[in-house]
C-alpha positions in Angstrom: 36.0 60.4 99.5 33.5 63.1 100.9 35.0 64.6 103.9 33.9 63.3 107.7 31.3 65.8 108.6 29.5 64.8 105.4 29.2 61.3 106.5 25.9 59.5 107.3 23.8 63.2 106.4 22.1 65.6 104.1 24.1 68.7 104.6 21.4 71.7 104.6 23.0 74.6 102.9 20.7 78.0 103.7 21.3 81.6 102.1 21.0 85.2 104.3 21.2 88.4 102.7 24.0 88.8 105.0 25.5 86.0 105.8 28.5 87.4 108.0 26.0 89.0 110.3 24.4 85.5 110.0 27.8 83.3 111.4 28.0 85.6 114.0 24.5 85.2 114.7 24.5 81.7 114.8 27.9 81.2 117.0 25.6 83.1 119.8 22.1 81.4 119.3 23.2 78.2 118.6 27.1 77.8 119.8 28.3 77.8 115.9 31.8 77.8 115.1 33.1 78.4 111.4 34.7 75.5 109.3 35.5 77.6 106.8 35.0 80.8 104.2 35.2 81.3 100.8 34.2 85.5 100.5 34.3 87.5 97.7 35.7 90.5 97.1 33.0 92.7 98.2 32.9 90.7 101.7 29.9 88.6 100.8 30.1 84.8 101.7 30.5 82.3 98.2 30.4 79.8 100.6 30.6 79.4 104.4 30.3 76.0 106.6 29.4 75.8 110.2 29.4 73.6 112.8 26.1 73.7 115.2 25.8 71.1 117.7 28.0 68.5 115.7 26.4 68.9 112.6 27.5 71.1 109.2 24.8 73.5 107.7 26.2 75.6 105.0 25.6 79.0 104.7 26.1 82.0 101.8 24.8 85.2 100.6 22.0 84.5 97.3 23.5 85.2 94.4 21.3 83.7 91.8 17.6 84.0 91.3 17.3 80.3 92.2 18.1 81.0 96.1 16.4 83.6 98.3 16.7 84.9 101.5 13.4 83.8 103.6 12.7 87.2 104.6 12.5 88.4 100.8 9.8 85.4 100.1 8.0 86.3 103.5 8.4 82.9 104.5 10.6 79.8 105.3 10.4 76.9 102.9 12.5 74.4 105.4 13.3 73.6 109.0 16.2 72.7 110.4 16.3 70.1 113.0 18.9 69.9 115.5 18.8 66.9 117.6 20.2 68.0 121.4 20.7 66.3 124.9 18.5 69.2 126.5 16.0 70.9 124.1 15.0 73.7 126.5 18.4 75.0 127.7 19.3 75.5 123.7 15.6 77.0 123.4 16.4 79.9 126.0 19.9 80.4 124.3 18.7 81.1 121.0 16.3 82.7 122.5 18.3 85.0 124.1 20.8 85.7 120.8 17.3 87.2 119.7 15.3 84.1 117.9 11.9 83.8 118.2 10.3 81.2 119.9 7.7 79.5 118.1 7.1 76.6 120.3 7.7 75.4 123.9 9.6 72.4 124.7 6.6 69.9 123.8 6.0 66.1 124.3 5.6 64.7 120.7 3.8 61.4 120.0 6.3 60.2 117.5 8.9 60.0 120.4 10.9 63.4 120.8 10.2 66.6 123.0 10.2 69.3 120.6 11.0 72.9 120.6 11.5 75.2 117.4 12.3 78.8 116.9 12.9 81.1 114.0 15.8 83.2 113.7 16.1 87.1 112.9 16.9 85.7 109.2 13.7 84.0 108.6 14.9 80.7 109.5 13.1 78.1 111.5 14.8 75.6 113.6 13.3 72.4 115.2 15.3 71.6 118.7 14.7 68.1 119.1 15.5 65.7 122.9 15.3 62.2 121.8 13.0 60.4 124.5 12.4 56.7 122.8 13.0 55.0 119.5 9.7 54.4 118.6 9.1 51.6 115.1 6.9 53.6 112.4 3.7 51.8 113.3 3.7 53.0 116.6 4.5 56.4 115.8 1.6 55.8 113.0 -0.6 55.1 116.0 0.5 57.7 118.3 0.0 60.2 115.3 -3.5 59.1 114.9 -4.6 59.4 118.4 -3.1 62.9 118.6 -4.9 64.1 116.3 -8.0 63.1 117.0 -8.5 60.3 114.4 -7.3 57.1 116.3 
């Protein structure tokens, strides 16, 4: 059996040259509290888990040329979406710990109000108030009219 916090999700695992300075980092921006550490001997993290509004995100230092840290490639290849009660009050927090924002708490067609930031690791993350269960046609629709093509 896979363990509870693994259940009903895709468990994002993300790598940070650094990923001590990382945990820390996230505890302040985001309220993060460590499951758990597997370090090697040099102090570097194998493997780390986290807990960030209820959900697990894995975290670790790149130790193979298949992972990289995102401000090595000069980009971010993924977002992290964190679904919260109150979108801008978690904005100014990580904004605070030092995250950039990216965008305001915004009104999105496909139901949500949607804020996102990226961290001083290169990570973005999506901050996400759900407002109304929406079925896929209408957010299809919604889509369509906000951008100008429905």
């Amino acid at each position: 059996m896979r363990p509870l916090r693994y259940a009903n999700s895709i468990v994002p695992h993300i790598y940070v040259d650094g990923a001590a300075e990382a945990v820390e980092f996230y505890a302040r921006a985001f309220g993060a509290s460590e499951l758990l550490r597997i370090a090697g001997k040099d102090g570097r993290i194998l493997h780390s888990e986290l807990s960030i509004y209820g959900s697990t995100v894995m975290i670790g230092d790149p130790g193979a040329p298949i992972y990289a840290d995102p401000r090595r490639l000069g980009a971010c290849t993924a977002g992290l979406h964190i679904f919260v009660d109150n979108n801008a009050a978690a904005l100014a927090r990580a904004v605070e710990a030092g995250c950039e924002m990216i965008q305001a708490p915004t009104e999105m067609f496909y139901g949500a109000n949607s804020a996102s930031v990226r961290d001083i690791f290169g990570h973005v993350w999506v901050l996400l108030t759900w407002k109304e269960d929406l079925s896929p046609a209408e957010m299809e629709r919604r889509g369509a009219r906000a951008m100008g093509s429905g």
